[in-house]
C-alpha positions in Angstrom: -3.6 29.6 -79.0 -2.3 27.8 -75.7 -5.5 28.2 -74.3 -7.6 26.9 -77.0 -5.7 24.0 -77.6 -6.7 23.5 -73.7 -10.1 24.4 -73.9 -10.9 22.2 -76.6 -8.7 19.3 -75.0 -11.2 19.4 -71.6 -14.2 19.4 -74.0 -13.0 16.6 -76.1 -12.6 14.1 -73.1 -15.8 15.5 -71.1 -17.7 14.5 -74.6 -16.1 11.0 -74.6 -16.6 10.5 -70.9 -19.9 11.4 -71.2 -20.7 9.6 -73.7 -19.7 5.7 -72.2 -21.8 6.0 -69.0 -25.3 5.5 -68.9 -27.3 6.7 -66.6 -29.0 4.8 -64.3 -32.0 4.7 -65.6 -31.2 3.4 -68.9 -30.8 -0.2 -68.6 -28.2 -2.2 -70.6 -29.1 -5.5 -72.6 -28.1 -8.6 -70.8 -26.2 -11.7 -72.2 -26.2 -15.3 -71.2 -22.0 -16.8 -71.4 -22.7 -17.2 -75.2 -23.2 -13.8 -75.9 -26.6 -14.8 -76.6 -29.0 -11.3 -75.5 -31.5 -12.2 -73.1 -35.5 -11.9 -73.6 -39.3 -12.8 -73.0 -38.3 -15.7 -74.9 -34.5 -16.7 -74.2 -34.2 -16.4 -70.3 -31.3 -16.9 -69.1 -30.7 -21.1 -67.7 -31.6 -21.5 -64.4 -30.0 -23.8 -62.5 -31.5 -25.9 -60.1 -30.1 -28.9 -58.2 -27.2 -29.2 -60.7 -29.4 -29.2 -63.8 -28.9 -26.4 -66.5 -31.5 -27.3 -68.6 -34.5 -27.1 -65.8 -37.0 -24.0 -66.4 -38.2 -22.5 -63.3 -41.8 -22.2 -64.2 -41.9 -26.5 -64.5 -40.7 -27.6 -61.2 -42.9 -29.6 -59.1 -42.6 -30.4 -56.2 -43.5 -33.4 -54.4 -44.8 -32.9 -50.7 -45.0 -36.0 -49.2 -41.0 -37.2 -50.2 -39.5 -34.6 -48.2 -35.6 -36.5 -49.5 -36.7 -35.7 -53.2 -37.1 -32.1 -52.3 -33.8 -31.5 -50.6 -32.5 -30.6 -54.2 -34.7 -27.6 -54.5 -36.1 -26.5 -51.3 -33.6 -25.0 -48.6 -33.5 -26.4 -45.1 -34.6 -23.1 -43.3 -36.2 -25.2 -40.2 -33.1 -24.9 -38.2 -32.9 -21.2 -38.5 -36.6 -20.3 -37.8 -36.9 -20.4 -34.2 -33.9 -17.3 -34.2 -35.7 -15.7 -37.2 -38.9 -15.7 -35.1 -37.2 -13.8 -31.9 -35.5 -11.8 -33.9 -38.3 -10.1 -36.0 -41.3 -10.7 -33.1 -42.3 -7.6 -31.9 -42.5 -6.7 -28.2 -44.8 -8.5 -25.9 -44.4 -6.6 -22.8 -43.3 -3.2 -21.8 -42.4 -1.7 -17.9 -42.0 1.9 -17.2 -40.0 3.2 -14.5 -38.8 6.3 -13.4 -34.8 6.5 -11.8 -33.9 9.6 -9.9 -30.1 10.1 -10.2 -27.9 11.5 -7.8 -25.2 13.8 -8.9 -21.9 12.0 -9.7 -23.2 8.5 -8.6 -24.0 5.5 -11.2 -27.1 3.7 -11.0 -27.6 0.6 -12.5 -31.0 0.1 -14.4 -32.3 -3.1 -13.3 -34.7 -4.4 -15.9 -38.6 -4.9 -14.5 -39.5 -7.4 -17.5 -39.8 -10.9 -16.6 -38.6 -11.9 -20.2 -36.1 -11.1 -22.7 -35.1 -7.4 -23.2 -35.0 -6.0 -26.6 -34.6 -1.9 -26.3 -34.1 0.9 -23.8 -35.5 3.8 -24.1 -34.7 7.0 -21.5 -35.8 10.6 -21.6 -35.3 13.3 -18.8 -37.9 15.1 -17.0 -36.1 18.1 -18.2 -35.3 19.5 -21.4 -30.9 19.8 -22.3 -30.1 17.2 -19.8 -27.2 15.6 -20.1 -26.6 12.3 -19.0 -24.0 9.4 -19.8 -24.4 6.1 -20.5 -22.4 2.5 -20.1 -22.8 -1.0 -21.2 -21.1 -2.2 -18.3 -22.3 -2.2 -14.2 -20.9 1.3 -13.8 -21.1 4.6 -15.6 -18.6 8.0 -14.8 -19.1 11.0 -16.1 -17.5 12.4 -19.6 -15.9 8.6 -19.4 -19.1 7.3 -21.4 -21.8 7.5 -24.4 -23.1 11.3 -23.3 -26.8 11.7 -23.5 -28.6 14.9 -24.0 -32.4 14.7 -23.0 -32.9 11.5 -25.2 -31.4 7.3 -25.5 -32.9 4.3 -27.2 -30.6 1.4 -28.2 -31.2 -2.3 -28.7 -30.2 -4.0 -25.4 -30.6 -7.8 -24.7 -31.2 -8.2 -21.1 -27.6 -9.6 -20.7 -25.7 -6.5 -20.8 -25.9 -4.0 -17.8 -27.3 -0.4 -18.8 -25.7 2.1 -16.2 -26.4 6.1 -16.0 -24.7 8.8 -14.6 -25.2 12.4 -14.5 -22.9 15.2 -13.3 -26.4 16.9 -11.5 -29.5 15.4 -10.0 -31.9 15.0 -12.1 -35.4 12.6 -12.9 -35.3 10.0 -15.3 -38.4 8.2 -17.1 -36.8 4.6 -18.5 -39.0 2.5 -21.3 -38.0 -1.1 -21.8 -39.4 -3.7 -24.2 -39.4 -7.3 -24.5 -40.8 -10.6 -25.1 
């Protein structure tokens, strides 16, 4: 009797739990702050340069009083010279190939005459394992290890430096702009 009582205790709250989440693709009905359910024809207010009552669809703009517009347009001239580097894809590229001593750090001098965006280094050899540093020296099993394969974004102002524990050939991709 214990056991039933139990039994249909677990089924009684899975059937009430399941039943107040939807999944997610039902959607639920929206409401605007008056409880008012949103539709085709009741948006919800918009509001635009402190005016509830202004629909979307009847703004005009005027182009030649740039002080009228400051209201509705956002000032995005300031940020588009760094949205511009930071999207542009790479101009230039230099390949280069490093031949590591064992135990001794070399310090990958860029050959772009611009801005560095990635670098990109793959061994000669497959299961080689390398280490890498952000700084002007690298030691072994002290840094990011490598096997065979890196690529990270770099700018050109932090040192990339490699290590291995054996001597080994190194092919080095950079990009830039």
């Amino acid at each position: 009797m214990k056991r039933l009582f139990v039994l249909f205790f677990v089924l009684l709250a899975c059937a009430a739990h399941s039943q107040g989440i939807p999944s997610p693709s039902t959607p639920r009905l929206m409401a605007d702050d008056a409880g008012n359910s949103v539709s085709q024809s009741y948006p919800l207010p918009v509001s635009i340069g402190g005016s509830d009552s202004a629909n979307i669809a009847s703004i005009a703009i005027d182009i030649n009083n740039v002080a009228s517009n400051a209201a509705i347009l956002p000032n995005i001239d300031a940020n588009i010279a760094s949205i511009a580097i930071d999207t542009k894809q790479c101009s230039q590229f230099k390949v280069q190939v490093v031949t590591l001593t064992a135990n001794t750090s070399h310090l990958l001098v860029s050959g772009l005459n611009g801005d560095r965006k990635f670098v990109e280094i793959k061994s000669h050899l497959p299961n080689q394992q390398f280490w890498m540093s952000f700084t002007a020296t690298a030691a072994v099993n002290l840094c990011r290890p490598c096997t065979e394969y890196f690529y990270a974004e770099v700018p050109s102002n932090v040192d990339v430096a490699i290590i291995a524990s054996s001597a080994m050939t190194l092919s080095v991709v950079e990009g830039g702009l």
